[in-house]
C-alpha positions in Angstrom: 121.3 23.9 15.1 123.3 20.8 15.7 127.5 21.1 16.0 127.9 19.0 12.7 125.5 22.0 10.8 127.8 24.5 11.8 129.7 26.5 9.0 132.0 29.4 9.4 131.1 32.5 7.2 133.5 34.3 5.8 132.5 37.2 8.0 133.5 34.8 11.2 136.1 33.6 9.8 137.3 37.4 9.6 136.6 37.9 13.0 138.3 34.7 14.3 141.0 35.8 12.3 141.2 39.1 14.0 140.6 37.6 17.6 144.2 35.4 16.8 145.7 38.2 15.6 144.6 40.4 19.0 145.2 37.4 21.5 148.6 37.0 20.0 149.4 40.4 20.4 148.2 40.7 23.8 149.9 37.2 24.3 153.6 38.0 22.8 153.6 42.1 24.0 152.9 40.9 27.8 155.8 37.9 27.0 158.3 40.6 26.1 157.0 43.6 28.4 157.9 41.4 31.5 159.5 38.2 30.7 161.7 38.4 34.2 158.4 39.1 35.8 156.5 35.9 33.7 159.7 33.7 34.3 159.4 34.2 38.0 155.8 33.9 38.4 155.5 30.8 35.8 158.6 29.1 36.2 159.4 29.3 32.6 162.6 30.5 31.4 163.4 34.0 30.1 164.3 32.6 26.6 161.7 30.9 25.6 159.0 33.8 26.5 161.1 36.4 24.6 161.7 34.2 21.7 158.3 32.7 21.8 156.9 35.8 22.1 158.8 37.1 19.0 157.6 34.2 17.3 153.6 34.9 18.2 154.1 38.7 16.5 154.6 36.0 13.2 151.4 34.5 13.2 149.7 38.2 14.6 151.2 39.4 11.2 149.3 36.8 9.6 146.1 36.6 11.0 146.1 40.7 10.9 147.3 40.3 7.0 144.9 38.0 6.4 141.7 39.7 8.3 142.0 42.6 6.2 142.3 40.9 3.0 138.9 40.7 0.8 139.7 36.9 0.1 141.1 34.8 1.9 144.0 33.0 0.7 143.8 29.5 1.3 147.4 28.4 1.7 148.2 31.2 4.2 145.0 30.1 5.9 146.0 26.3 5.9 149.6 27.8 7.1 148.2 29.5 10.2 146.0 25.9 10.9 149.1 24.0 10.9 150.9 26.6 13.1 148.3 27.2 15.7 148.0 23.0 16.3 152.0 23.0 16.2 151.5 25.9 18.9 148.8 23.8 20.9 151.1 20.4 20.6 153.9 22.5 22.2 152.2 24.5 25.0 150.3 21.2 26.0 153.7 19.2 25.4 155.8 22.2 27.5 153.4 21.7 30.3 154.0 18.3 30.8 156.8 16.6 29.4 159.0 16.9 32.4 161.5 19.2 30.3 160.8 22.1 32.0 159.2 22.4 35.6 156.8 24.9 35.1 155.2 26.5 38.4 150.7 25.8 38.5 150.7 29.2 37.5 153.3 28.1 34.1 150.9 25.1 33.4 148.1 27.2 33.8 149.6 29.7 31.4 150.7 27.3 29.0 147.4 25.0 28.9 145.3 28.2 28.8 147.4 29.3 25.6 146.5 26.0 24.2 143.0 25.9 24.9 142.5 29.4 23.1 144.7 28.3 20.0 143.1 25.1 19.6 139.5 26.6 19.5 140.8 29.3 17.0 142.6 26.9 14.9 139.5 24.5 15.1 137.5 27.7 14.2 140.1 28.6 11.2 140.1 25.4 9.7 135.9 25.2 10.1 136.7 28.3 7.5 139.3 26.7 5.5 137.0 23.4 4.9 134.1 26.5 3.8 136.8 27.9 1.6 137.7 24.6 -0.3 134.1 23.6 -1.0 133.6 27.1 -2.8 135.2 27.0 -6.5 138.3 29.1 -7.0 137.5 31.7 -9.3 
C-alpha cells in the first residue's frame, strides 16, 4: 500500500480522535500537577504550563466530544486541524525563537509535543478530506 493510497476510516479516525484526547490529557494534567517541577526541569515559565495546560483540557473536550459522537461533525473536526497546527507552529516556534530560553530538556519537551500534534493533526485532517468526499446526508 503506497502513502498516497492511504485513507483514514472513520473507525481510525475515532481512534486518532481518542489518542488527542488521551495525550492531551496526559499532556495538560502532568502541566498543572507540577508546573514548579516542569518549569525547573524545562526552563519554561510557570505561566505558560498552567495556562497552556488549561488550554490543552479545550481541545481534550473536543477530541473526547467528538470521539464519542456517531458522526463526525465536520466543522469541529476542521476546528481541531487548525488548532493542533496552531499548537505545532507554537511549540516548534517556543523552542526556538529566542523568546524564551528553554533548557534541552524544554526543547525536547516542546518539539516532542509538536511532533505528536502534527502526526495527529496530519492523521485528523487525512479524516476530514474522507469526510468531505462523502455526501452530507
Amino acid at each position: 500500500m503506497s502513502a498516497l493510497s492511504f485513507t483514514v476510516t472513520p473507525i481510525l479516525l475515532r481512534k486518532v480522535l481518542w489518542a488527542d484526547a488521551l495525550s492531551g490529557a496526559a499532556t495538560g494534567a502532568l502541566q498543572l500537577a507540577v508546573p514548579g517541577v516542569l518549569a525547573a526541569w524545562l526552563g519554561l515559565p510557570v505561566a505558560l504550563l498552567i495556562s497552556s495546560g488549561l488550554v490543552i483540557f479545550a481541545f481534550v473536550a473536543l477530541a473526547g466530544y467528538m470521539a464519542t459522537r456517531a458522526d463526525v461533525s465536520r466543522t469541529l473536526l476542521t476546528l481541531l486541524v487548525v488548532g493542533n497546527w496552531a499548537w505545532v507552529v507554537g511549540c516548534v516556534a517556543l523552542a526556538f525563537s529566542g523568546t524564551l530560553t528553554p533548557t534541552a530538556w524544554g526543547v525536547g519537551y516542546l518539539l516532542v509535543q509538536a511532533a505528536v500534534v502534527a502526526v495527529l493533526a496530519e492523521l485528523q485532517w487525512m479524516g476530514l478530506r474522507q469526510l468531505r468526499a462523502q455526501p452530507a446526508w
